[in-house]
N, C-alpha and C positions, 0 to 999 in steps of 0.2 A: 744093390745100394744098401745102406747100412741101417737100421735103426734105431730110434731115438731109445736112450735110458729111460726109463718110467720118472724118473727125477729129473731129469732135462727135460722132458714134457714138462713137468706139470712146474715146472721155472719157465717155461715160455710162456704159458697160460698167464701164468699171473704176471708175467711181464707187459701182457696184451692188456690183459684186462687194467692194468695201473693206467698202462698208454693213454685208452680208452678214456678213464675216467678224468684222466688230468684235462685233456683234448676242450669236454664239455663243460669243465671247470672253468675253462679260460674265455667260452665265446658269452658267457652271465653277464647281462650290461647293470653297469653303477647306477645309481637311483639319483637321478637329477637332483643340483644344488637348487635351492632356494631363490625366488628370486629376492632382489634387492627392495627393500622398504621406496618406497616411493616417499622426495624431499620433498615441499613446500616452500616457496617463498612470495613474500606478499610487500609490496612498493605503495605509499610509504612504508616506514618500518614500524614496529609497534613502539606505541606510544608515542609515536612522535607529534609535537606540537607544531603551530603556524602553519602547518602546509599550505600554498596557495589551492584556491579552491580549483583553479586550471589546473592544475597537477593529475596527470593520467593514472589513475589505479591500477596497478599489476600484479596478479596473482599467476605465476608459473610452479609447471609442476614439474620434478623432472624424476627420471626412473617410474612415471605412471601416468595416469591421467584426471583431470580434473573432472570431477561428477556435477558437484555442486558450488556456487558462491553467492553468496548476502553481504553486498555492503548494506548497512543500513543506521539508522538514526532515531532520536524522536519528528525529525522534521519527514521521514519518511527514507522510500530506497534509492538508494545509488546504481541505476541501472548500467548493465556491462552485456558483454558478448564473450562466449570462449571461442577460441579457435577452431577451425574443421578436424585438428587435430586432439584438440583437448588437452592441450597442453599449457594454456598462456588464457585469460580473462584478462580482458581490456574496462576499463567506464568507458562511457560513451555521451556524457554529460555532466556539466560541471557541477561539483559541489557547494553546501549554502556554507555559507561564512559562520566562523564563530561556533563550528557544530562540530561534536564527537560522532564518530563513523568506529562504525565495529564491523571486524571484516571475518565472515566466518567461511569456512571452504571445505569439504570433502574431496578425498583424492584416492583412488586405488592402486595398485602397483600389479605388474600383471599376473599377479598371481590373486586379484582380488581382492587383497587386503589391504582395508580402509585406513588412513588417515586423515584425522580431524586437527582443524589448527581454528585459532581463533587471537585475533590480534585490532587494536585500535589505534585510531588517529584523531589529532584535533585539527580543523583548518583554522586559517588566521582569521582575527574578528574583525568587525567592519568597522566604520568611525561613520558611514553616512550610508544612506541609499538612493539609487534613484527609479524610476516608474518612467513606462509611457504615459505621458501625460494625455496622449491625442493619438489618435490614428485615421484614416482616411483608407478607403473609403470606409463607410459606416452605414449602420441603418437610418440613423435617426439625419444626417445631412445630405446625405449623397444617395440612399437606396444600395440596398445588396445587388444588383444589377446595373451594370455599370457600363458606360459607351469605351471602343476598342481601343482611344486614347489615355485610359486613365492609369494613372501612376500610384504607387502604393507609398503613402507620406507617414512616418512616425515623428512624431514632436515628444523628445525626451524632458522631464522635469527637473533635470540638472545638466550642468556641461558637461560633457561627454569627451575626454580627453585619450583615453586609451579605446582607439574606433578600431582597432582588428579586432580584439578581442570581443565589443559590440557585434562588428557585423559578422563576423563567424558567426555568429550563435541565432540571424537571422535569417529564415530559409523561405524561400519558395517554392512552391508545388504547382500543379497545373493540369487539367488531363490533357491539354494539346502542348507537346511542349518547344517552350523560348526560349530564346539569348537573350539575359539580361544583366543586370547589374546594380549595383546601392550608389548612390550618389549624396556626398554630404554636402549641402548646405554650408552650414553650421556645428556651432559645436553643440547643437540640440534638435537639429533638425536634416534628417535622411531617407532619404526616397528612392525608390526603388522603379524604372519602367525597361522594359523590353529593346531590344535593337530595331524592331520596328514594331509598329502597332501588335497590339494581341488579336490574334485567331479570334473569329467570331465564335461565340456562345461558347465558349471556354471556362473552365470551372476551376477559380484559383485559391490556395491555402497559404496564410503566412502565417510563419510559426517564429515568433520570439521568445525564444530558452533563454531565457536575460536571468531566470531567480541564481543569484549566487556569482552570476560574471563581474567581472573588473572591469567596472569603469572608468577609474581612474582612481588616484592615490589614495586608500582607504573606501573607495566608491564602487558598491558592489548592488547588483540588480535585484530588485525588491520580489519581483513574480515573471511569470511564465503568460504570453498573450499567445490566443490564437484566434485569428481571422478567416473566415469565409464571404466568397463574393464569387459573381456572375460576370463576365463579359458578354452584353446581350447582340443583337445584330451589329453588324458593320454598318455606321451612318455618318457620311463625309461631307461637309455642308464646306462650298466653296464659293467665296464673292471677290469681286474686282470693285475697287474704287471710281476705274474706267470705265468699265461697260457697266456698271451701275445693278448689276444680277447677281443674287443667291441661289445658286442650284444646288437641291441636296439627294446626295447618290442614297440610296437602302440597299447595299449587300452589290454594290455594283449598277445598278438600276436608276436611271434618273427618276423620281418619284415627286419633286416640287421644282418649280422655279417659281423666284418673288422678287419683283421690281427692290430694289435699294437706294437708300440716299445717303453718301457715310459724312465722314468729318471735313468741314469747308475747308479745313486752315487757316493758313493766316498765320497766327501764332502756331508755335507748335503744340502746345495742348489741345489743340480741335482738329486735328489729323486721327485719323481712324488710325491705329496700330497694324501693320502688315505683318503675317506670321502665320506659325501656326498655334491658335487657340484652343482653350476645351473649355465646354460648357460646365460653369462653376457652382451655380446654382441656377432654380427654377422660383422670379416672384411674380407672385400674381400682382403685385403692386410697389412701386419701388418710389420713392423721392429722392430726385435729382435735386442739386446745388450746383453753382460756379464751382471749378476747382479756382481755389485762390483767391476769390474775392468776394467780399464780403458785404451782408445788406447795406443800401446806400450806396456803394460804389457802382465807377460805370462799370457797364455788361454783368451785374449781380441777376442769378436767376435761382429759382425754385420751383420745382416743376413735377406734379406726383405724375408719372406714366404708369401703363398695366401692360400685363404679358409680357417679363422681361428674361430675358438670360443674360447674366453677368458673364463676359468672356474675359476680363481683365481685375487688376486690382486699382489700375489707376482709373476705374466708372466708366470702363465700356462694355455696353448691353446691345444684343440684338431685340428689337422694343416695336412696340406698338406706336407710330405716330402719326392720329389722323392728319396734325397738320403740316406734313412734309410728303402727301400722297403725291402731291402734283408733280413734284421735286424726284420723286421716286421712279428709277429703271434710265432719267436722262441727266441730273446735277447734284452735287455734293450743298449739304446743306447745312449738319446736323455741328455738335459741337464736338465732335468724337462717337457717336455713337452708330450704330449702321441701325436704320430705321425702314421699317415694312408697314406694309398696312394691317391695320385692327384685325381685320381677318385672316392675315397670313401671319400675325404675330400669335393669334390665338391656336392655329394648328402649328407652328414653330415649337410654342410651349408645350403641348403636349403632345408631341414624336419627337422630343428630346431628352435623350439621357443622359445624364452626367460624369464627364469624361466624352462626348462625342469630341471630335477635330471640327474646329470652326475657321477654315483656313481664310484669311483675307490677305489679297495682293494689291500690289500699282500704288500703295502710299509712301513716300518717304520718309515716314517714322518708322521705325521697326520693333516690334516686339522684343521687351527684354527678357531672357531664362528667367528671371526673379521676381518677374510683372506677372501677379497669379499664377498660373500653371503653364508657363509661358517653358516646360521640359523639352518640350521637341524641338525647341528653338537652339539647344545645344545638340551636334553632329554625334556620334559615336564617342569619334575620340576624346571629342570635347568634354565627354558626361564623365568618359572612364578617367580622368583626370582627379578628379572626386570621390573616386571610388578607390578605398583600402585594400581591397581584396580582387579587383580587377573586373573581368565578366566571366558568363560559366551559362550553362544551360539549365533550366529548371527542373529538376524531377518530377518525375507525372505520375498520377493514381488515378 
């Protein structure tokens, strides 16, 4: 075999060796592009004027993710929530009227570098406000502990014409949790009870977010109310016109019976009311009148009794009445009112709480939904007919 030229060698060598080096040349990886700046954008726009105060706040990020955001004000912050991804802030509460919001946000991009934006808004100004005027139950009427029938009543200080936006923004809590729902009245008055009585010894919160809501045309919510209260034991107090007896259950447990005497009739105003009642108040002394008629005429009366419980608005008391003892467990006597003895009226009045169920049957007058706390007197449907926003179950803590 032949071999190579000393010059044809050392031309392969370096032909190898080029080979070689171009090879390694080529497998060198490029040094990664940049990533992209991370945008910002923020709803309303900046500087935008009138926004409704309902108007959802949006801060989305795209090409990064959101770190930080501050709506905020002199009346205070605009609370919000970002998303699991960190991409999107939402508000989560309406804002006050007539206020500049400045909306500040950090955002990274993924290569970590920040951007800062910073943008503001005015909402529309009010022309009026309104307040809860009243709420129920309370400390000072009703006791923070409350019997299983009691309904949660808000009396608004002006009409109340735009009610979703209202009851949205009214919430319920509970540690046992209900089916309930808002029921209006009125245009100033709405109330709130359960599909069926509350859980015993249950612990409930209502939260009215009203500062800044739309109440209606120019009418925007003055403050923020929050409530707490007790639903104490189960106590179901049940009487018959007929068999002339009060028996009252504690947590299922018959625990009293007490002769009764109720309304004789005759006219309709001296018919005990049949229904289901709740105890309204507790007086140690109450003065009765005629309904209707007045001193000098016939059947005018005036009459102070003790140990009463008001179950109606039209003056019917479960009441202390020595002189209808006789008359009590076997005849109707009374003018409307269901009457017990001085002694069973004095233990009535004190083992009852406010909102217990005072159920009375066998009369043919019937209690009206609108005759005091006369609520359970409307069915489900009947309630949810009233209600803006329909039924829902409470959330619990």
């Amino acid at each position: 075999m032949g071999h190579l030229a000393h010059g044809s060698a050392a031309l392969l060598a370096l032909s190898l060796l080029t080979a070689c080096t171009a090879t390694t040349a080529t497998r060198q990886t490029a040094k990664p592009a940049a990533a992209p700046d991370v945008s910002v954008a923020v709803t309303p726009r900046d500087r935008a004027g009138n926004v409704p105060t309902d108007e959802t706040v949006v801060v989305a990020a795209d090409a990064g993710t959101l770190k930080n955001v501050n709506v905020t004000s002199d009346q205070g912050r605009l609370p919000g929530v970002i998303s699991d991804d960190g991409t999107r802030w939402r508000s989560n509460r309406t804002a006050r009227p007539g206020t500049t919001y400045t909306v500040r946000t950090v955002a990274v991009n993924a290569d970590g570098r920040r951007k800062e934006t910073t943008s503001t808004f005015t909402t529309v100004k009010a022309r009026d406000t309104f307040d809860i005027e009243y709420i129920t139950p309370n400390s000072n009427d009703t006791g923070l502990t409350v019997g299983v029938g009691m309904p949660i009543m808000i009396t608004f200080d002006k009409p109340i014409t735009d009610r979703v936006a209202v009851e949205r923004n009214l919430t319920v809590q509970s540690s046992k949790p209900v089916h309930g729902a808002w029921h209006w009245f009125d245009d100033r008055h709405v109330d709130f009870r359960p599909d069926a009585y509350w859980p015993a010894r249950t612990k409930v919160r209502v939260e009215a977010s009203l500062a800044g809501v739309r109440g209606g045309e120019g009418l925007y919510g003055k403050r923020d109310v929050r409530l707490d209260f007790r639903i104490g034991r189960e106590q179901i107090t049940r009487g018959s016109t007929q068999n002339h007896v009060l028996t009252v259950r504690r947590d299922g447990k018959v625990i009293r019976t007490m002769p009764m005497s109720a309304g004789q009739g005759g006219a309709w105003k001296y018919y005990t009311t049949s229904g289901i009642h709740l105890a309204m108040s507790r007086e140690a002394v109450t003065v009765m009148t005629s309904p209707g008629i007045g001193p000098g005429q016939p059947g005018y009366y005036q009459l102070t009794v003790y140990n009463t419980v008001r179950i109606s608005n039209s003056g019917e008391y479960v009441h202390s009445a020595p002189w209808s003892v006789g008359a009590q467990g076997n005849s109707n006597v009374s003018h409307g009112c269901v009457n017990v003895s001085p002694a069973n009226a004095k233990w009535f009045i004190d083992n009852t709480l406010i909102g217990d169920p005072i159920i009375i049957t066998g009369s043919p007058r019937v209690l009206e939904p609108t005759n005091g706390w006369g609520h359970w007197q409307e069915n489900w449907k009947e309630w949810l007919k009233w209600s803006s926003l329909k039924d829902g179950p409470t959330a619990t803590f």
